[in-house]
C-alpha positions as a Markdown table, in Angstrom:
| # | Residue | x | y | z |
|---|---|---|---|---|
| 1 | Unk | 11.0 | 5.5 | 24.4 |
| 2 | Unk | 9.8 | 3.5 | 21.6 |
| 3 | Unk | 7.9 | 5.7 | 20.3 |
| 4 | Unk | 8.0 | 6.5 | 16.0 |
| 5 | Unk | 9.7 | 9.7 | 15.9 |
| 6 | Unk | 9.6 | 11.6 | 12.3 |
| 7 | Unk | 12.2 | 13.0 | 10.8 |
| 8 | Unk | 12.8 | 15.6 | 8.5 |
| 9 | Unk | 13.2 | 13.7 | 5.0 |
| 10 | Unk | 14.0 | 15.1 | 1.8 |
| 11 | Unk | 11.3 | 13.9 | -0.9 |
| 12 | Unk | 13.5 | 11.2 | -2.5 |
| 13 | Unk | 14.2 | 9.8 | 0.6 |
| 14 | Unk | 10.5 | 9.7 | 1.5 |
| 15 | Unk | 9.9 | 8.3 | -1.9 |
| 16 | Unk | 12.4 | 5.9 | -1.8 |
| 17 | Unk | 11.5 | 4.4 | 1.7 |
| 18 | Unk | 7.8 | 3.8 | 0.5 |
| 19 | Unk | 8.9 | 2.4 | -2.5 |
| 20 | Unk | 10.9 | -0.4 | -0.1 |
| 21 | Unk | 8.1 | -0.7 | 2.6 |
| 22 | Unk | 6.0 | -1.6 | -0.6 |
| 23 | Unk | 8.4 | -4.1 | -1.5 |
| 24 | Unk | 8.7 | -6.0 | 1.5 |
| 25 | Unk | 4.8 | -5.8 | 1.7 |
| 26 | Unk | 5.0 | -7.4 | -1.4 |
| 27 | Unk | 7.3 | -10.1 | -0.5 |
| 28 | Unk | 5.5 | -10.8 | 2.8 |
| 29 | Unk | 2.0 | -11.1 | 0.2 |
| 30 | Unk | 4.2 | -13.3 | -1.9 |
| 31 | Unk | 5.1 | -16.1 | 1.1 |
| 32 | Unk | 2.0 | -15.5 | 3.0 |
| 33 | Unk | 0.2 | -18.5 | 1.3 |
| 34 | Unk | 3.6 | -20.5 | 0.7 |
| 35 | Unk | 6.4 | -20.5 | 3.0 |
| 36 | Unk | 8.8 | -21.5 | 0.2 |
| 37 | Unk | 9.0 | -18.5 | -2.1 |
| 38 | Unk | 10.1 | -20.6 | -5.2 |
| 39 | Unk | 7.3 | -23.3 | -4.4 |
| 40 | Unk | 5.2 | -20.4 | -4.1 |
| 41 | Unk | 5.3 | -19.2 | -7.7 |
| 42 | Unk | 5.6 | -22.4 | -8.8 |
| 43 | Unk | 2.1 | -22.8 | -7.8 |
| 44 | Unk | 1.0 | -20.1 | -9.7 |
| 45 | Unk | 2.2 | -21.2 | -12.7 |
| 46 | Unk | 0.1 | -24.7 | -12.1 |
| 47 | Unk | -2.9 | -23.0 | -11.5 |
| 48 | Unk | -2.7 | -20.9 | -15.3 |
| 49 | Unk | -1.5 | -24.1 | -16.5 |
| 50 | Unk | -4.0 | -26.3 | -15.0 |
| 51 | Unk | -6.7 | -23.8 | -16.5 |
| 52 | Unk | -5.4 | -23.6 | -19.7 |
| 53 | Unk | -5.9 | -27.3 | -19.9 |
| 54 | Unk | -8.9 | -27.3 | -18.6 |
| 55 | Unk | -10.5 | -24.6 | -21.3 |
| 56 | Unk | -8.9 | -26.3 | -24.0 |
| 57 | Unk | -10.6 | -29.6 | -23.5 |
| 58 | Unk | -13.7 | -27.4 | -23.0 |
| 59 | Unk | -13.3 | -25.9 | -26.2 |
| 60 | Unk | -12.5 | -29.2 | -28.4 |
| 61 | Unk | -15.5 | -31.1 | -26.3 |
| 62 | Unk | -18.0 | -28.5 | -26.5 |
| 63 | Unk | -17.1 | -28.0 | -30.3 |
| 64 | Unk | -15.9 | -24.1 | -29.8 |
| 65 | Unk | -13.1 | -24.3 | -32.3 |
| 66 | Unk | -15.0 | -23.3 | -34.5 |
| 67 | Unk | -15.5 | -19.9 | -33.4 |
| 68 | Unk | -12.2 | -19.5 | -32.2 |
| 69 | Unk | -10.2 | -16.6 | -34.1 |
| 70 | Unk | -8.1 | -17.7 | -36.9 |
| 71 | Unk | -4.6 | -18.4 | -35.7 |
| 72 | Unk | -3.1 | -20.2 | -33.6 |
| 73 | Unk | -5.6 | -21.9 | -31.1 |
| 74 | Unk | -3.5 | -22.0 | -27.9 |
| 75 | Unk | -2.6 | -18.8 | -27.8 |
| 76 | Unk | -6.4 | -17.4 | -28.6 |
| 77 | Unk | -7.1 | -19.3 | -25.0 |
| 78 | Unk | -3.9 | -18.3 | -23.4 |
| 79 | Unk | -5.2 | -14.2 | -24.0 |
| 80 | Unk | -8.4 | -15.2 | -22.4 |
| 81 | Unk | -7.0 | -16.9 | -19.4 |
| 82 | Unk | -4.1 | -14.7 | -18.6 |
| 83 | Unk | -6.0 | -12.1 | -18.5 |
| 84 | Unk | -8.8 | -13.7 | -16.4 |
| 85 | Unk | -6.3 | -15.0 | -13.7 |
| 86 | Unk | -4.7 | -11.7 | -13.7 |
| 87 | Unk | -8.4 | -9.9 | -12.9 |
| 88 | Unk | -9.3 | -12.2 | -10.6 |
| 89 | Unk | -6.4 | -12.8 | -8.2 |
| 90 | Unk | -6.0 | -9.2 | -8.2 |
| 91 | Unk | -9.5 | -8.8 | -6.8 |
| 92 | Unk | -8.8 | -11.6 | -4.4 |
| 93 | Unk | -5.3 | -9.7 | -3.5 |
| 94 | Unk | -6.4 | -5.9 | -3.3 |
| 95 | Unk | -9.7 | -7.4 | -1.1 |
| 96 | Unk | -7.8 | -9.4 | 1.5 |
| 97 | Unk | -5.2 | -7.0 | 1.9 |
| 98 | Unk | -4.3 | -5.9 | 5.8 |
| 99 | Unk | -6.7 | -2.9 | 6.6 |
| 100 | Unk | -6.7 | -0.2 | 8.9 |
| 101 | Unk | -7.8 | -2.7 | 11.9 |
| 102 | Unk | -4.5 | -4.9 | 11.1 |
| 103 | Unk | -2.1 | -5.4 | 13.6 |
| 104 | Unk | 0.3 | -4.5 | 11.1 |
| 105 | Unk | -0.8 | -1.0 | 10.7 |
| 106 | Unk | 0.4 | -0.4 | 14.7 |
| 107 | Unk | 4.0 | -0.9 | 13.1 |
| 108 | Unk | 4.9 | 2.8 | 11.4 |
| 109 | Unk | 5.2 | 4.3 | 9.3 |
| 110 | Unk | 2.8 | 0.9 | 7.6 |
| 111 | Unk | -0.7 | 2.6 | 6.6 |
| 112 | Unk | -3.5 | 0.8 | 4.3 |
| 113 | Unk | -2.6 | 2.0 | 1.2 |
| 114 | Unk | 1.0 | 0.6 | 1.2 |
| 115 | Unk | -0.6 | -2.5 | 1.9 |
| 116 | Unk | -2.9 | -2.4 | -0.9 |
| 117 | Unk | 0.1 | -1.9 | -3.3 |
| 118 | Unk | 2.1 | -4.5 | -2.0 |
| 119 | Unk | -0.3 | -7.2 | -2.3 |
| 120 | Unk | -1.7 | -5.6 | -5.8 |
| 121 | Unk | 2.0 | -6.1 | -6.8 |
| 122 | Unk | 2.6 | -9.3 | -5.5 |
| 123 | Unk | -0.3 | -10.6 | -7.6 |
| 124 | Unk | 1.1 | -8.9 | -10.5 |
| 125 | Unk | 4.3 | -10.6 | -10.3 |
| 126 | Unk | 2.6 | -14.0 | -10.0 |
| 127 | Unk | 0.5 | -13.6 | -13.0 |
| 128 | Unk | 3.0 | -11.9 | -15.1 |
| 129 | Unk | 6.0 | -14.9 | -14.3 |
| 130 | Unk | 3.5 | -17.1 | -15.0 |
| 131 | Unk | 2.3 | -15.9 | -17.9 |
| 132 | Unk | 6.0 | -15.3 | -19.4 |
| 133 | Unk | 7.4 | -18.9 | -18.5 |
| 134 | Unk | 3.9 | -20.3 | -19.9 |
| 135 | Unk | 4.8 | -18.5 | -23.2 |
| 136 | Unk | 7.8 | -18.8 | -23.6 |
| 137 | Unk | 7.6 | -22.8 | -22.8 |
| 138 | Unk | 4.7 | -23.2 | -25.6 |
| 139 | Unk | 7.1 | -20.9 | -28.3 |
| 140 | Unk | 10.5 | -23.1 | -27.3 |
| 141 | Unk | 8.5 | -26.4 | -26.9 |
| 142 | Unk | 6.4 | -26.3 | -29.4 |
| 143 | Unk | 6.0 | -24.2 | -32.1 |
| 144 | Unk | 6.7 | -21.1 | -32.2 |
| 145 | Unk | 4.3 | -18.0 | -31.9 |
| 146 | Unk | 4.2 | -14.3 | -33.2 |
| 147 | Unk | 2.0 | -11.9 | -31.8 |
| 148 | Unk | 1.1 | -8.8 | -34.0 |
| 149 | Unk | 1.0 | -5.8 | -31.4 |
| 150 | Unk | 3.1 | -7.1 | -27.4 |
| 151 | Unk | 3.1 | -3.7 | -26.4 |
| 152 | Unk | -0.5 | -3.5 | -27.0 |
| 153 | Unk | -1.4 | -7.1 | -25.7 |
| 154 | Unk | 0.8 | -6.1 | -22.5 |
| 155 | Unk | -0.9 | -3.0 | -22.0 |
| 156 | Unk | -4.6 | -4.8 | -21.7 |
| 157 | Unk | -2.7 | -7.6 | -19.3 |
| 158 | Unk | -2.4 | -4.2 | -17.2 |
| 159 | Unk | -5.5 | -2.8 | -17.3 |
| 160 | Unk | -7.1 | -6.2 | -16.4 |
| 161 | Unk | -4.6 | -6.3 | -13.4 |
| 162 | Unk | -5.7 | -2.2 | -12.8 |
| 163 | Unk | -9.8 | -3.1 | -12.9 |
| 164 | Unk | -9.5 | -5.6 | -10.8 |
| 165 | Unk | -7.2 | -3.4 | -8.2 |
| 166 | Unk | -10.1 | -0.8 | -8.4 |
| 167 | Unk | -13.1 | -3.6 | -7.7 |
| 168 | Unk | -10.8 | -5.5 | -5.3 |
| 169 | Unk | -10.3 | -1.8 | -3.4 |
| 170 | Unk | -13.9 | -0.9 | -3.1 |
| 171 | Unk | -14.4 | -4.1 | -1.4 |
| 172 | Unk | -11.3 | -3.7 | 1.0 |
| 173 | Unk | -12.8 | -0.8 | 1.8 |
| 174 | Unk | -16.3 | -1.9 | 2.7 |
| 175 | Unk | -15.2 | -4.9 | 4.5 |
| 176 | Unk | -14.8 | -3.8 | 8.0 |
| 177 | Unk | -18.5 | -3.0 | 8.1 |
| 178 | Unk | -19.2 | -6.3 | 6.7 |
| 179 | Unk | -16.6 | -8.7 | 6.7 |
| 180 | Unk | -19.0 | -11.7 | 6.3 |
| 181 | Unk | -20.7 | -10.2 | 3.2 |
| 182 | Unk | -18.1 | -8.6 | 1.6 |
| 183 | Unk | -16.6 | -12.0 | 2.2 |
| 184 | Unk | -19.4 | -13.6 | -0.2 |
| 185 | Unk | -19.4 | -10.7 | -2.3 |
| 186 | Unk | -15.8 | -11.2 | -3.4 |
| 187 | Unk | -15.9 | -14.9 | -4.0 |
| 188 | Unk | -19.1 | -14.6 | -6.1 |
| 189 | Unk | -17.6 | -11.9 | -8.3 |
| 190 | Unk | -14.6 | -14.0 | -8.7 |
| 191 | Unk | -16.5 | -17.5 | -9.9 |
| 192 | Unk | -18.9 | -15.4 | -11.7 |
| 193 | Unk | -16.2 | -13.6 | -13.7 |
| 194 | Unk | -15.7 | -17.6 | -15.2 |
| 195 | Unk | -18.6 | -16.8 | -17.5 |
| 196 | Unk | -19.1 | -13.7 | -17.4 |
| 197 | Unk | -15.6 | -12.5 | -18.6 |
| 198 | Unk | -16.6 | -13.7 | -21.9 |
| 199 | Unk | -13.0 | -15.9 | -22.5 |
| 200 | Unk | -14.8 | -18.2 | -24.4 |
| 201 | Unk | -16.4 | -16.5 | -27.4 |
| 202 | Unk | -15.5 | -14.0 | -30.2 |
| 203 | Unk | -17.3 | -10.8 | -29.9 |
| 204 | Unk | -17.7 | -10.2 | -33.1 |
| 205 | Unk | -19.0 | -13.5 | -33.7 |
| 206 | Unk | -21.5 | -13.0 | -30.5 |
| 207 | Unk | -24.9 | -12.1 | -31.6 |
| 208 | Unk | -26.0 | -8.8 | -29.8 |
| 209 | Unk | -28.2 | -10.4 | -27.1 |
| 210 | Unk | -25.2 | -12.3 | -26.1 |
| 211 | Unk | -23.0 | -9.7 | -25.9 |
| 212 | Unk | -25.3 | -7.6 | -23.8 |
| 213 | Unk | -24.9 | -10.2 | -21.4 |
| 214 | Unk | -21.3 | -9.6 | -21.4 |
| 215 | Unk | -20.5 | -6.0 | -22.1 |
| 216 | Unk | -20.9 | -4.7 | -18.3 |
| 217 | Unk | -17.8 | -6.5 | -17.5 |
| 218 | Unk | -14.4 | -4.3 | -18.2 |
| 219 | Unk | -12.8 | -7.8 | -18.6 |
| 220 | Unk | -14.9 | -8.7 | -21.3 |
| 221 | Unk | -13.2 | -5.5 | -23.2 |
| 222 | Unk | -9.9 | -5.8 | -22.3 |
| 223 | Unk | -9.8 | -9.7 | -23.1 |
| 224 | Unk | -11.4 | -8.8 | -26.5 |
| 225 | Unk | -8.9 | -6.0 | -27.1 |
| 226 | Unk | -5.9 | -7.5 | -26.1 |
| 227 | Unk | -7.1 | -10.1 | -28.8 |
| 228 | Unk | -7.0 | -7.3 | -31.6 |
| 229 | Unk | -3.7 | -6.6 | -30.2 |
| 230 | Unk | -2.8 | -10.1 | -30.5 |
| 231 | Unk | -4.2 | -11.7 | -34.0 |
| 232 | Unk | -3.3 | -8.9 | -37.3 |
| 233 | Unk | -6.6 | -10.8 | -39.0 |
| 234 | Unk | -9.2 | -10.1 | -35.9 |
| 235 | Unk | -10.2 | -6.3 | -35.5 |
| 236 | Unk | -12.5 | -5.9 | -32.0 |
| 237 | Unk | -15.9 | -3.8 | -33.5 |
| 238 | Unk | -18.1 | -4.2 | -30.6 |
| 239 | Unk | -15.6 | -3.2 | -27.2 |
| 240 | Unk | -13.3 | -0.4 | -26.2 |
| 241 | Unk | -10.8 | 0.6 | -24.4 |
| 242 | Unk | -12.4 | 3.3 | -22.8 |
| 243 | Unk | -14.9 | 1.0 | -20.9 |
| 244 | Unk | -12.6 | -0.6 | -18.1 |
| 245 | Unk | -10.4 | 2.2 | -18.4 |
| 246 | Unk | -13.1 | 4.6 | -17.0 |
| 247 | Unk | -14.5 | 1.6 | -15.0 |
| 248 | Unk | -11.3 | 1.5 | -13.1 |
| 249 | Unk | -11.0 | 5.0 | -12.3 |
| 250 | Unk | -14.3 | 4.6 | -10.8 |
| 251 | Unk | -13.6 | 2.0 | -8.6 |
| 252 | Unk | -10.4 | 3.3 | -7.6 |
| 253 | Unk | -11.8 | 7.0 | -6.9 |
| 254 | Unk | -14.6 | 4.8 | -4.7 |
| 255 | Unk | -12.0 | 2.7 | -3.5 |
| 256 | Unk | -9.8 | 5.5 | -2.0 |
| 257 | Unk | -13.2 | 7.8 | -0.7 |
| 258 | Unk | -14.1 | 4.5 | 1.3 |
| 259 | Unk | -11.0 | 3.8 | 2.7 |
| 260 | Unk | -10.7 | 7.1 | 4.1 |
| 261 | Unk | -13.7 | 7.3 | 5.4 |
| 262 | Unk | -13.7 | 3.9 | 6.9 |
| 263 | Unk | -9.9 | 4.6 | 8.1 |
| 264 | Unk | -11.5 | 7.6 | 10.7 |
| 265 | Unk | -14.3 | 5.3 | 12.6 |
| 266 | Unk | -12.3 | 1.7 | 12.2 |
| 267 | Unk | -12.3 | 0.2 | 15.4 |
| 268 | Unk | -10.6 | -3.1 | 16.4 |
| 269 | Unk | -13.3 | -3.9 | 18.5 |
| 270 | Unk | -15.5 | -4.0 | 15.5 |
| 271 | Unk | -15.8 | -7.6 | 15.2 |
| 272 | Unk | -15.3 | -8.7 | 18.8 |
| 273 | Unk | -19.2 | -8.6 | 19.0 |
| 274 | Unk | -19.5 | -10.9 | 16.1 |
């Protein structure tokens, strides 16, 4: 009787119903921390803020001005930190995402995956309003700013969000046979990315022992780039594009793999013996 019956659906129709379960998904992600949906993203917008403030007294205590790429010094720490949230809380989103053991998922036709792109979306949203009112506030407020390439500088705002989908997926995926350490996992590659995403120096500044310390990370590149994209006087020498690009098909091409393969023996007894 109440049983999910399929019917016969054209393609559009198909695509078109995904497209608003993934929107609701997102919406749910969106008030799931905040009941208020305007306080919500208000919050967000502290957080960026709060770090902004807190890198820029970094910078002017720990004498890093110097180094800082010539322009306007704001917005040099507004590329790094954009960028970082954006990686970050997308890890943190994809990761704690509803898996295949959710009580959700016994509601059709809700699978994983449309909860993965919800919550990847929702985080994107976030970042992106947050980033935009941030901006524009600084330019209005002020003084005014001019960025050499948007398109360009928007595009490696992306592919930060899109690494940190793929990482954030291959940890969904592992964590129902180790929710504990996947747990630990995912908040040690989020505080590590603090220093380890390289926000704070120039790479072309960097001697090459330093930036072998740095050049693993796919944020690390796109932070650099999207700085080349920014500044017309700073050309990147020493990252690529091609880095986290091939990084994040990696993880995603894991990501998907796992979750399959962990979709067939999930179990929601799983963690009753823990």
């Amino acid at each position: 009787m109440f049983r999910y019956q399929r019917r016969n659906r054209s393609s559009f129709s198909t695509a078109f119903q995904t497209m608003e379960l993934v929107f609701h998904v997102a919406v749910r992600n969106l008030r799931k921390s905040n009941g208020n949906a305007v306080l919500g993203l208000v919050m967000s917008i502290v957080q960026s803020l709060l770090m902004l403030t807190i890198m820029y007294f970094l910078f002017s205590f720990l004498g890093l001005r110097r180094i800082a790429i010539r322009g306007d010094f704001m917005l040099y720490v507004m590329s790094g930190v954009f960028m970082f949230m954006t990686h970050v809380k997308a890890i943190g989103a994809v990761s704690g995402a509803d898996g295949p053991t959710s009580s959700m998922m016994m509601h059709a036709p809700m699978n994983p995956i449309i909860s993965i792109l919800g919550a990847a979306l929702a985080s994107l949203y976030q970042q992106t309003l947050a980033a935009a009112v941030i901006l524009f506030s600084y330019h209005a407020l002020i003084t005014p700013i001019s960025i050499d390439d948007p398109v360009g500088v928007l595009g490696m705002f992306l592919l930060s969000w899109l690494t940190g989908v793929g990482i954030g997926m291959v940890l969904l995926s592992a964590k129902p046979w180790q929710p504990e350490l996947m747990g630990i996992l995912t908040t040690i590659i989020m505080r590590i990315n603090m220093i380890a995403s390289g926000k704070m120096l120039v790479a072309n500044n960097a001697k090459p022992e330093m930036r072998a310390m740095f050049d693993w990370n796919p944020l690390f590149h796109t932070i650099d780039q999207g700085r080349g994209f920014m500044f017309l006087n700073y050309q990147p020498r020493y990252t690529s594009i091609e880095h986290p690009v091939y990084v994040m098909l990696g993880c995603l091409l894991v990501g998907l793999m796992a979750e399959f393969f962990t979709r067939q023996y999930a179990s929601a007894s799983w963690g009753k013996g823990r």
